[in-house]
N, C-alpha and C positions, 0 to 999 in steps of 0.2 A: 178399346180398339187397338188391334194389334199395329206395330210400325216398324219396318224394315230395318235388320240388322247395321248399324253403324261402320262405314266402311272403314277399310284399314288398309285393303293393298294402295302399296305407292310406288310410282313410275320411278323404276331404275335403271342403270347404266346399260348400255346397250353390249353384247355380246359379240363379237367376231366370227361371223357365220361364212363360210364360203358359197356360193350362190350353184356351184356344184355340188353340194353336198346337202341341198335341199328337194330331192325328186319332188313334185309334184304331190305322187299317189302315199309319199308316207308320210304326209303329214295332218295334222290331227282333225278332219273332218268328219262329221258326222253323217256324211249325206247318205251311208249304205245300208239306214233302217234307224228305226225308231229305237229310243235309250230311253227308261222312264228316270224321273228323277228319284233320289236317293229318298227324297221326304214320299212317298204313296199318297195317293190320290184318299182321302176319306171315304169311308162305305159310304155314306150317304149320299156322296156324287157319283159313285160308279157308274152310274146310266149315262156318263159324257162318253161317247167311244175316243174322244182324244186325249183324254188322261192320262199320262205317261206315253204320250207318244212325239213330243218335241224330241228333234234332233239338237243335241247340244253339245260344245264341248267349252274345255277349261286350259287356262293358259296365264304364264304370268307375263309373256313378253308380244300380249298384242293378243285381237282376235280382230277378224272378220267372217259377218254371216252375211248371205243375200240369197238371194231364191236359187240359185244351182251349188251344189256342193263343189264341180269345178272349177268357175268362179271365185270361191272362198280358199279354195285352195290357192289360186293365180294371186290372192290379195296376202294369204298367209307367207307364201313363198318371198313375196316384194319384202315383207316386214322382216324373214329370216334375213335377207339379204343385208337390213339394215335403212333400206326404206322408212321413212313413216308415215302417220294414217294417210294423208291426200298423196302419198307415191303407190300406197294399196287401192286407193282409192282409182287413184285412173286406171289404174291396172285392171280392178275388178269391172272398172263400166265397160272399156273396149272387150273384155272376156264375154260378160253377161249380151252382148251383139253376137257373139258367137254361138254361145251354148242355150240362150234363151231367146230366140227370136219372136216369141207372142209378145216381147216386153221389154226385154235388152235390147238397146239400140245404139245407133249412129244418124238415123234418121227421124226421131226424136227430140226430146228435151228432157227438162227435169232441174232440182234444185239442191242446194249443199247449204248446210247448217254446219259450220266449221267453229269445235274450242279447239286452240291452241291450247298446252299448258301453260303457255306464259301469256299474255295478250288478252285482246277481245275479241267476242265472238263476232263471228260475221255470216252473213248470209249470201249464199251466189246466185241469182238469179237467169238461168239458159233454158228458158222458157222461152217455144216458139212462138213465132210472130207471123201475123197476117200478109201475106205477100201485099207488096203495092197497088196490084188490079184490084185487091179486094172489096168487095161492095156489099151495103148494110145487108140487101136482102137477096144476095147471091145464090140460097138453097130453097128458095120460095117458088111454086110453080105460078101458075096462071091466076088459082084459086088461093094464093096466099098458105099454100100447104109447104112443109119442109121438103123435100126430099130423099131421095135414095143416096145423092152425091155429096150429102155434108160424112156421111161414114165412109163410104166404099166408091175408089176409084180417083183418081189424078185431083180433083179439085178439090176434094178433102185436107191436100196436104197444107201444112204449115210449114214455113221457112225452118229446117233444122237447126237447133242451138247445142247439140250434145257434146258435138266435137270442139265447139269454141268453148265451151264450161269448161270442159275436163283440162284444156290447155289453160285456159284461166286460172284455174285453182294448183295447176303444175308451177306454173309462172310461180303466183304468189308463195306457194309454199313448199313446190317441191323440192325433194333431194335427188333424185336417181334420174340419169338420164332419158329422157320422155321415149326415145326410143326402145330402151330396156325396158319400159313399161306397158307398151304395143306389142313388144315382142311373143308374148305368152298367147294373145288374141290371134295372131297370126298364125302359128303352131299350131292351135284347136280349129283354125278355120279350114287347115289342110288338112282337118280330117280329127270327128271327135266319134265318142260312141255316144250314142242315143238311148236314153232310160227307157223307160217304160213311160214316166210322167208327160217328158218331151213326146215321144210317138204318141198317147193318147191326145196329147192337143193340137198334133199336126193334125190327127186324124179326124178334129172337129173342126178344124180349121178348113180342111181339103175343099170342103167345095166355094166358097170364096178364095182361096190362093189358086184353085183351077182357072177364076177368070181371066186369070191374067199371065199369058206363054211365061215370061222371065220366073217368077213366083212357082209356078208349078215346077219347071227344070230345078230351080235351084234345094225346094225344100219336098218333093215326091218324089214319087216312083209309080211310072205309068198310071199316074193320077192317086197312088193312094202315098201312106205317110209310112215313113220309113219302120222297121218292125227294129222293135228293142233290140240292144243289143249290134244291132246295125250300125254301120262309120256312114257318118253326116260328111262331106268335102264341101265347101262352100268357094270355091275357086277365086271368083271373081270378087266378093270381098275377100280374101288375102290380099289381092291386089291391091282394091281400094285400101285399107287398111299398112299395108305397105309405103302406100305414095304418105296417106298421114303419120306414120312414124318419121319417113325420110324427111319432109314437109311441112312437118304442124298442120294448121288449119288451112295454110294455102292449099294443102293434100287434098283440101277436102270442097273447100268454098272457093277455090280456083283450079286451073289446068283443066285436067281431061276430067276426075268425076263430076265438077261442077258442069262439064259439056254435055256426061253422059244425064245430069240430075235433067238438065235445062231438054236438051231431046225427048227425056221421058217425057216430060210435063208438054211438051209440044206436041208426041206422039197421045198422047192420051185427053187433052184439052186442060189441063193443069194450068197454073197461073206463074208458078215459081222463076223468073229470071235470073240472068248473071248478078244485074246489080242487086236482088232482094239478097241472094246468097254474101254479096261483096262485103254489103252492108249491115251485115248479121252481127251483135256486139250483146255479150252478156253484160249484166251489171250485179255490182257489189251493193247489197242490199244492208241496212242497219236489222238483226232480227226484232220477232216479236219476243217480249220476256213477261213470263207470269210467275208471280209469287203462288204458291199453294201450297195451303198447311207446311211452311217454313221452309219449300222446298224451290228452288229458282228453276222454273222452264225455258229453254230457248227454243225458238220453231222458228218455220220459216211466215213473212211479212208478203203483203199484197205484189205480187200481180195472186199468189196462192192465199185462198182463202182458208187454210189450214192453220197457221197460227193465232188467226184473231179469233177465228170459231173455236176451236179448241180453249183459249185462254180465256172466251164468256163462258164455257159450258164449267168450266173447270170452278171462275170465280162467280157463278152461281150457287156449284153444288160445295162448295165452301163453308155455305152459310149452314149447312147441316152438319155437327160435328157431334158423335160419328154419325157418318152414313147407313143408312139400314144393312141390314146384313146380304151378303153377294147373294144373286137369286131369288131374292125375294122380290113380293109384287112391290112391297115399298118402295125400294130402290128402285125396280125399271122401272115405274109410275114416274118418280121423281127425273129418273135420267129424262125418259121419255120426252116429258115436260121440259123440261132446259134444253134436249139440243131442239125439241119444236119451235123455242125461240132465239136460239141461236142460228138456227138456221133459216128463219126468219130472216133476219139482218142479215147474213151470209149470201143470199140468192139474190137479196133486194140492194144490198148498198155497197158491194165491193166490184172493184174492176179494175184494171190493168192503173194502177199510180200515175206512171203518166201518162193518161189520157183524163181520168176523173178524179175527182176528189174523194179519197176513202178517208170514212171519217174512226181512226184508227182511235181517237182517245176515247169512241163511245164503247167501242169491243173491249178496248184494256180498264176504262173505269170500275172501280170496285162500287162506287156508287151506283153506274148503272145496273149493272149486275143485281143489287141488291134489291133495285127496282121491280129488276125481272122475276128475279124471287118472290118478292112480295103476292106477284101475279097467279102464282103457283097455289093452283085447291091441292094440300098434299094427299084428299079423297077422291077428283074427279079431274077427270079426262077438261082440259080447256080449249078446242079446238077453234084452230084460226077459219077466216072465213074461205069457201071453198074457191080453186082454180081448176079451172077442164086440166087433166092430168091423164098419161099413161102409167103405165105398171114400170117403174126402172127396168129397163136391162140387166143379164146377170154378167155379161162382160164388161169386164173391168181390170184390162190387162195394163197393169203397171208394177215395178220392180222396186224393192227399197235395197239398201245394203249401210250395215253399219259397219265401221272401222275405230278401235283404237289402237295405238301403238305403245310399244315400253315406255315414253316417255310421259305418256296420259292424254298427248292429242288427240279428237276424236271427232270422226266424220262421219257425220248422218246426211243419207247420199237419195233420193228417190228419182227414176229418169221415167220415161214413158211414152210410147206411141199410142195413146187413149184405148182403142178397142183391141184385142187378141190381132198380133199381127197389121195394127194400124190400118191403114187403107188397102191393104192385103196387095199394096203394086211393093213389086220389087221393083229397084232403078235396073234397068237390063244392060250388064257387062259392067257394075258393080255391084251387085250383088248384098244389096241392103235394103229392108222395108220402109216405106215412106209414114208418113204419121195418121191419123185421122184428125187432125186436133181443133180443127174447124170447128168440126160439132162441140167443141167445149165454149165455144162464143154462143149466146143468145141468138140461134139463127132467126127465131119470131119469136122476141122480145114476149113473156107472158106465157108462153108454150114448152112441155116437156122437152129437154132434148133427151137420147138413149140410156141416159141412169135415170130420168123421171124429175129431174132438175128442173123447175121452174123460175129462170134468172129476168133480171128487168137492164134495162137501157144502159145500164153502167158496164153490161158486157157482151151488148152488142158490137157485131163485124167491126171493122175501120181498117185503112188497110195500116201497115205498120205497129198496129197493135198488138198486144200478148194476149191470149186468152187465158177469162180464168182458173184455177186449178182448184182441187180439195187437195195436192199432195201434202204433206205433215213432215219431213224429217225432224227429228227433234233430239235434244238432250236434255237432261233429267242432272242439277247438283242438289249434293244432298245439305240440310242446313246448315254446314260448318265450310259451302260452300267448291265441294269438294267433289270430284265428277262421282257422279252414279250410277246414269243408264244411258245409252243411248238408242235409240228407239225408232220404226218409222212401217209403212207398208204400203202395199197395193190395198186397189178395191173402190176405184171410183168417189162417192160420197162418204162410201161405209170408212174410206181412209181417217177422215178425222175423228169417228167414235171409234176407232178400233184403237187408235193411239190413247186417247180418252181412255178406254178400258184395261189395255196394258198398263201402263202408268197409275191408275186409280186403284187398279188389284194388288199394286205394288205396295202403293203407300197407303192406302186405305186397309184392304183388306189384309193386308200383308202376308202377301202370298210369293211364295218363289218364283224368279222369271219363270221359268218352264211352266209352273201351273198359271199364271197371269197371261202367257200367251197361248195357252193350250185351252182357256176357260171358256165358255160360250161366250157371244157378243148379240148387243143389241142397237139396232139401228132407227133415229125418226128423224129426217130431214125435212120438217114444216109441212112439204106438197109430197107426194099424197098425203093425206093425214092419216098416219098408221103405223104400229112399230111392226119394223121387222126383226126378226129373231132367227138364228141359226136352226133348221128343225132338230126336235129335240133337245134343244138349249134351255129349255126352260120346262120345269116340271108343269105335269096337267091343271093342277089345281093354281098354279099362277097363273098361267093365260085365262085359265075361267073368273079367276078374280079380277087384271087387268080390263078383261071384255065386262065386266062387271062396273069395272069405273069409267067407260067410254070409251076405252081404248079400242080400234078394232088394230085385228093380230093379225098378222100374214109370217108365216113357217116358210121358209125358203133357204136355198143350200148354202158352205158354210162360206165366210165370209172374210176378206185377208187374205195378207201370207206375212206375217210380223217376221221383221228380222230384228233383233237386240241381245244388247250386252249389260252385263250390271258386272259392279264393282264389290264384291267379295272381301271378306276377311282375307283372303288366300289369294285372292287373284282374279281374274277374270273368267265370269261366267257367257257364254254365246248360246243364242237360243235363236234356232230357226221354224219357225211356224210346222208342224205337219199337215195341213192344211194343202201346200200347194207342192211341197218334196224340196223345199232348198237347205243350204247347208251350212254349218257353223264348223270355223278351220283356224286353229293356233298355231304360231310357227314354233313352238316350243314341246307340242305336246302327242306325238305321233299316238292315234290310237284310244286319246284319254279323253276319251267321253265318257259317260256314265255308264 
């Protein structure tokens, strides 16, 4: 079994950069078209059409990638300046509100997986919370059915935590003044140009952002989505955005946007108050940590169910050394198998910390794991008993962005308003999308919500609560302890097997970032019982063997948008998914991608 080149770059002294003399547009991102990697895809994979198509680039004094190549640049720029990772880091989440709004947000949440090069690791949790009024079966109609308003429209939202995160993690570790870190967001809000990527998903967005007057002014044009190429203005968050540089979080959870959040929600029947806003506090979370094949993982710990799902599926498939080969029926048989019971436990026994008891030693046991194994026919399909279930959604709009800086700090960042554009309300005369995040609680306990989730009691409503998450930021050291990747994505549930599968390609298959996030992926989350697969990700003759063993297959489009970095002989490597169009930016390396 092949295994990753042993790293060698080491964080050095930092350089004298003048913060004038780093434009924006000349520095090293990748976002303006596909670079294939140096090593070629093998003949016998050709039939991937993403083989060589990751955006990537290389650097010694820092990278950041995250789903907009502007963005990357905003976070490249902080680090020329002399910033590090968590000063790129807020830089890049206030940006990603501007230039990606299906995902980027202020109105939001999300979570940080933070190594220091010196220190321990820690985990941030600004993860939105349940408004006060909230009630267990608030999206139930007459007949006990969910509704239309756990997704779309004023009572979907969660109390935002993005803006108290990002000052959190300034607080504890910044260097650069919080306002020099807003400042770049600001500048794009008064005006950015629009890809092709952005216009395509305003353009599927349009007819839910039409519902709502604020939404439509701020992100159409006489009802349709702006044409590439076209300057975005976003006026009114400048403003808001303004008051939180001058402010901090009072900018944001008091004065005038907190009046304009609280109006919306009263104009639209929303629940969100002064005091939910007042009372909004992220927490400093201990992470999860997995041993695999000699390699230490750190991810993020419950209210996200990402790091304990991720660290059973990992210390199950451990117990196979080596693993069958990539692509093969063996393999997704076996993966298949482990997250159906990883996600098992996953839907059934995690919930917000404090409110229930997660019972974290049984996900991190290597014993239990070993159990689960045991369970595993490595010939036949072993399906759990059925639940009434829909087809998941294929929206799944949420952003990762990983950062490390010269010094080896490194910040795995995922934030998220749940569906494409959250509850599609813009707050009106701020100018920012409100969340959907509601639907991520168990609105009826035992029933599908829009990824096909079937959760139990442990993450039902309350008001004050967090709702569950799959998001995964994570970091990857390599056995001599020593950073090596850091890693994370969108994608709803598919979030925790995509990290799964970046990471396992790395170490298992040992394949080069580019091709480990460029490679197909495969998805089984317990309810429905059934994997899904990228179409075309899997040769003919595998899925007729997989349906062979019980499996049944469902082919549906592709899945992510991984952003990661791995640590090089040479230096740092950045690899942005081609997947969804975002981009990987060094502040050292104008141009030097592959």
């Amino acid at each position: 079994m092949s295994r990753p080149a042993t790293t060698a770059w080491r964080p050095r002294a930092p350089r004298t950069v003048s913060w004038l003399l780093v434009p924006l547009l000349l520095l090293g991102s990748a976002c303006g078209g596909p670079m294939s990697s140096p090593e070629a895809a093998p003949e016998e994979a050709g039939a991937w059409s993403l083989y060589g198509a990751a955006q990537t680039a290389r650097g010694e004094d820092g990278m950041v990638v995250s789903g907009h190549g502007l963005a990357s640049d905003v976070g490249a720029a902080i680090l020329a300046r002399g910033g590090n990772a968590v000063d790129a880091a807020v830089a890049v989440g206030f940006a990603l509100a501007v230039v990606l709004p299906a995902a980027g947000n202020i109105g939001g949440g999300g979570f940080l997986v933070y190594r220091p090069s010196e220190g321990e690791v820690r985990a941030l949790d600004f993860r939105e919370k349940a408004p006060a009024a909230a009630t267990r079966d608030m999206f139930l109609d007459g007949e006990g059915k969910v509704t239309e308003a756990v997704v779309i429209g004023h009572l979907a939202a969660g109390v935002p935590g993005s803006v108290a995160g990002l000052w959190a993690m300034h607080g504890e570790y910044g260097t650069l003044p919080w306002a020099d870190l807003v400042a770049p967001a600001i500048e794009l809000a008064h005006g950015h140009e629009v890809d092709e990527v952005r216009s395509r998903s305003l353009a599927g967005a349009a007819p839910r952002l039409s519902r709502f007057p604020a939404s439509a002014a701020q992100f159409l044009v006489d009802g349709e989505a702006p044409a590439p190429g076209s300057l975005l203005a976003q006026p009114d968050l400048a403003v808001t955005l303004t008051a939180i540089s001058e402010q901090g979080p009072d900018g944001f959870y008091g004065g005038a946007v907190a009046d304009l959040i609280v109006a919306e929600m009263e104009r639209g029947g929303g629940l969100i108050t002064h005091q939910d806003l007042e009372s909004y506090a992220p927490v400093w979370r201990g992470p999860v940590e997995v041993e695999y094949r000699g390699h230490r993982i750190y991810s993020m710990p419950p209210v996200s169910s990402g790091g304990l799902t991720l660290g059973l599926i990992l210390n199950v498939l451990e117990g196979w050394d080596p693993l069958p080969p990539f692509g093969s029926a063996d393999l997704v048989h076996l993966e298949a198998e482990t997250m159906r019971l990883a996600f098992r436990d996953r839907n059934t026994l995690v919930g917000d910390p404090d409110f229930v008891d997660v019972p974290r030693e049984q996900f991190e046991s290597q014993d239990y794991a070993d159990g689960l194994r045991a369970r595993i026919d490595q010939e036949r399909a072993t399906p759990l008993p059925p639940v009434e279930v829909a087809p998941p959604a294929e929206s799944t709009e949420t952003t990762h962005y990983s950062v490390v800086d010269r010094w080896g700090n490194a910040a795995s960042v995922t934030t998220t308003i749940n569906s494409g554009y959250g509850n599609a309300v813009t707050v009106t005369g701020a100018g920012f999308l409100l969340n959907n995040e509601m639907d991520d609680f168990a609105a009826s306990p035992g029933r599908p919500n829009q990824f096909g989730l079937v959760e139990g009691e442990n993450n039902a409503i309350a008001p004050g609560k967090r709702m569950l998450s799959s998001m995964t930021p994570s970091i990857v050291l390599d056995p001599e302890g020593r950073l090596m990747m850091v890693v994370g994505t969108p994608g709803g549930p598919t979030i925790i097997t995509s990290v799964y599968h970046a990471i396992s390609n790395v170490i298992d298959h040992g394949m080069t970032l580019d091709r480990a996030v460029e490679s197909p992926r495969v998805h089984h989350q317990a309810w429905p019982d059934q994997i899904f697969y990228e179409e075309a990700g899997l040769a003919g003759d595998v899925v007729e063997e997989l349906e062979r063993r019980g499996h049944r297959m469902v082919g549906r489009g592709l899945s992510g948008d991984v952003a990661a970095i791995l640590v090089e002989e040479s230096g740092l490597l950045g690899v942005a998914d081609p997947r969804r169009g975002g981009g990987a930016s060094a502040p050292d390396s104008p141009g030097d991608a592959h």
